[in-house]
C-alpha positions in Angstrom: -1.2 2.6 19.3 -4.7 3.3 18.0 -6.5 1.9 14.9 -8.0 4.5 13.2 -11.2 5.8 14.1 -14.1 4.3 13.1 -16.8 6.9 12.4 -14.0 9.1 10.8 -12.8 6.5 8.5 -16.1 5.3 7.8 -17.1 8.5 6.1 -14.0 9.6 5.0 -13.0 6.6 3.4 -16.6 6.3 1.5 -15.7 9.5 0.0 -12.1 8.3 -1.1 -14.2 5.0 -2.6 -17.1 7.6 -4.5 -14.2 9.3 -6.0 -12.2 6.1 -7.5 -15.9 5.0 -8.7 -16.1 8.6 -10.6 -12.6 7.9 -12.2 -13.7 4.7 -13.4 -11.5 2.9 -11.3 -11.3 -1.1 -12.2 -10.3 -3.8 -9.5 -9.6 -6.8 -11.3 -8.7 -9.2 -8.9 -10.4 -8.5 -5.2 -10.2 -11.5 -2.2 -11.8 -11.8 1.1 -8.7 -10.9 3.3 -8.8 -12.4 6.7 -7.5 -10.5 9.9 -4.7 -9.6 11.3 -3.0 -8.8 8.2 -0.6 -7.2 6.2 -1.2 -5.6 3.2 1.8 -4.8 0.8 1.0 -1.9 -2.1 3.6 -0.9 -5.1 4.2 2.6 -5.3 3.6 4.1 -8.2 1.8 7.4 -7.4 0.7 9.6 -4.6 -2.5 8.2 -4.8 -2.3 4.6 -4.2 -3.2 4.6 -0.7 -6.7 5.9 -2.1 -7.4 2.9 -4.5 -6.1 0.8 -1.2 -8.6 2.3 1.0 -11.3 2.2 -1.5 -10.9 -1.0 -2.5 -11.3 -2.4 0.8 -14.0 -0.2 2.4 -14.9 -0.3 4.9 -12.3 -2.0 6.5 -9.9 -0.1 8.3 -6.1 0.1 7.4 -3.1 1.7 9.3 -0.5 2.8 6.7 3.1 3.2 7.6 4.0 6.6 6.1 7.6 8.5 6.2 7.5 10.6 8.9 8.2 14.0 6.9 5.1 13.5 5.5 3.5 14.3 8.9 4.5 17.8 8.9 3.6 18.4 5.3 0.6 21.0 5.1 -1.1 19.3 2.6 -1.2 15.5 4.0 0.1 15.9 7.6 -3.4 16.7 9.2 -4.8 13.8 7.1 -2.4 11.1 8.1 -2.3 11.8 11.8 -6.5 11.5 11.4 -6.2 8.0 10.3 -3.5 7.2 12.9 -0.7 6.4 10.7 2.5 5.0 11.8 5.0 7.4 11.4 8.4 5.7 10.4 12.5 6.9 9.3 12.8 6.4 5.7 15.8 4.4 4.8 17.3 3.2 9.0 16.4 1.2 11.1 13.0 2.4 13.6 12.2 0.3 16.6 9.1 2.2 17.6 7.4 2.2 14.3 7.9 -1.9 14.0 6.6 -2.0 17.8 3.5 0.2 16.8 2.9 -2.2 13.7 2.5 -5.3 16.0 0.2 -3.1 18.3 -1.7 -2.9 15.7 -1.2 -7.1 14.4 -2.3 -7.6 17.8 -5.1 -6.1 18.1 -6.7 -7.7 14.7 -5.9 -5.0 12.5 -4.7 -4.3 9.0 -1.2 -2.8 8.0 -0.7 -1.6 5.2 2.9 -0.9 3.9 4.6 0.2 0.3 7.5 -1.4 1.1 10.0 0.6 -1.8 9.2 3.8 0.5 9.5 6.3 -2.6 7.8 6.5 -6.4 10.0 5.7 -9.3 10.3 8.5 -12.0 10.3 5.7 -14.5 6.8 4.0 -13.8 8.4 0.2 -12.9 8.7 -0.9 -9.6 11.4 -0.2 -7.4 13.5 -2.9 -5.4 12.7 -2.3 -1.2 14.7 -2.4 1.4 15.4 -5.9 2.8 14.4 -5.1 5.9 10.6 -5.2 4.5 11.4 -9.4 4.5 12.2 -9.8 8.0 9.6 -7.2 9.7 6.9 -9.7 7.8 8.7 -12.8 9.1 8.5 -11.9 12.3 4.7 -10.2 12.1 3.9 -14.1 10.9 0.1 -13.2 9.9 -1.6 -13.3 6.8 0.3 -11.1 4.1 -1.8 -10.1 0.5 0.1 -7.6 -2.1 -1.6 -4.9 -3.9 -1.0 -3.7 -6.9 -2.1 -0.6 -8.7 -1.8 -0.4 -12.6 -1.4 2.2 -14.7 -1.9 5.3 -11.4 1.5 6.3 -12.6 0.2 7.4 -15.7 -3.0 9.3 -14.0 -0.9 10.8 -11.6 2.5 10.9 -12.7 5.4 12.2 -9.6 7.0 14.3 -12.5 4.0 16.4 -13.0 1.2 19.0 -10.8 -1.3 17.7 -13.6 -3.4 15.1 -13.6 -4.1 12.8 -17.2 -7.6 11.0 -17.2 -7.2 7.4 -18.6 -7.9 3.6 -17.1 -6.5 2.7 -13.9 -6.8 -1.2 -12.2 -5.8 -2.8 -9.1 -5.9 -6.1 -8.3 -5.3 -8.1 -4.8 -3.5 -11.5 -4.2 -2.5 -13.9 -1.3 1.3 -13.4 -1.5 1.9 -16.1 2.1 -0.3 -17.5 4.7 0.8 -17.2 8.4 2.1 -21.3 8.3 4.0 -20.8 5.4 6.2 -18.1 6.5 8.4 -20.0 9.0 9.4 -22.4 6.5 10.8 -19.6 3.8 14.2 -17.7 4.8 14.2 -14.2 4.9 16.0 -14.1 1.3 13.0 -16.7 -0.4 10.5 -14.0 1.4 12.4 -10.9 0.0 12.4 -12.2 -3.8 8.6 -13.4 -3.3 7.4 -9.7 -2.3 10.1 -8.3 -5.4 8.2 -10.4 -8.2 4.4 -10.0 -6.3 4.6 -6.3 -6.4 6.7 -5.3 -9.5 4.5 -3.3 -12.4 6.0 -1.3 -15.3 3.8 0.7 -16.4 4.8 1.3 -20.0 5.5 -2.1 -20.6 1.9 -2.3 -19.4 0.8 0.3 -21.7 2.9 -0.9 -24.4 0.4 -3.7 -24.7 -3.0 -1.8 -24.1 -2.5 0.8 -25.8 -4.6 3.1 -23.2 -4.9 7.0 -23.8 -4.4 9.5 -21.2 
């Protein structure tokens, strides 16, 4: 398993990061990450992975995707040029966690959204347990990202998008030592509360238009 390539995502990805800065884009929170890694990302529209990519340009990221999405006309060719891991949604998939640690290995960045799908009601979704133990046993760095307020720029229960103000911010959710001290259940609830957002309760407060 390759990491992606590096002239490709060098330019490809500047032109993901121009496009957040034209949106107006806000990272609140941003930390020097330190490789390998693994990066965990809500899921609250089809764009995250942009704000993700943009956010830490120009460092390169292998995202695990559903493998459907490979044959999809729209962002097949796209995901097989950044050298995605293609994975089952929902069972159990050997050769996608094997890839991942290819990857681990050779210094790179994952980058996973561990619920798999995007909630029609804007709040994070609980993942699949299996998300705890495939980070155990990775044991490197782990750091959660979480995009606010995408879900109402680009929500999954509409073709349109609605201009408005949209953050991210990044955090340290466990260091490599820490991890072999937690069980796989203290690891689960830790990712559950780092990467849960609701975005009207959000918006309740903020009051932003879109």
């Amino acid at each position: 398993m390759k990491k992606p390539n590096f002239f490709l995502w060098f330019f490809l990805a500047w032109l993901l990061k121009v496009k957040t800065f034209l949106d107006g884009h806000q990272v609140t929170n941003k930390i020097k990450i330190k490789k390998p890694c693994i990066i965990l990302s809500n899921h609250a529209s089809f764009q995250d992975y942009i704000y993700l990519v943009a956010t830490l340009y120009p460092k390169r990221i292998t995202f695990l995707a559903a493998a459907k999405m490979f044959y999809e006309k729209g962002r097949g060719p796209f995901l097989k040029m950044a050298r995605a891991i293609p994975m089952s949604s929902y069972q159990g998939d050997l050769k996608a966690v094997k890839n991942t640690f290819e990857i681990l290995k050779k210094n790179g960045i994952v980058g996973i959204f561990p619920e798999g799908q995007i909630a029609y009601h804007g709040a994070t979704l609980k993942p699949p347990f299996a998300i705890a133990k495939l980070v155990k046993k990775a044991n490197v760095d782990v750091y959660t990202f979480v995009s606010q307020n995408t879900y109402l720029m680009y929500p999954p229960w509409s073709q349109n998008t609605f201009k408005g103000k949209t953050f991210s911010k990044m955090d340290y959710l466990f260091k490599k030592d820490e991890l072999a001290s937690l069980s796989d259940q203290e690891i689960y609830e830790k990712i559950y509360q780092a990467l849960y957002f609701d975005a009207g309760e959000f918006n309740k407060q903020h009051r932003y238009t879109y």
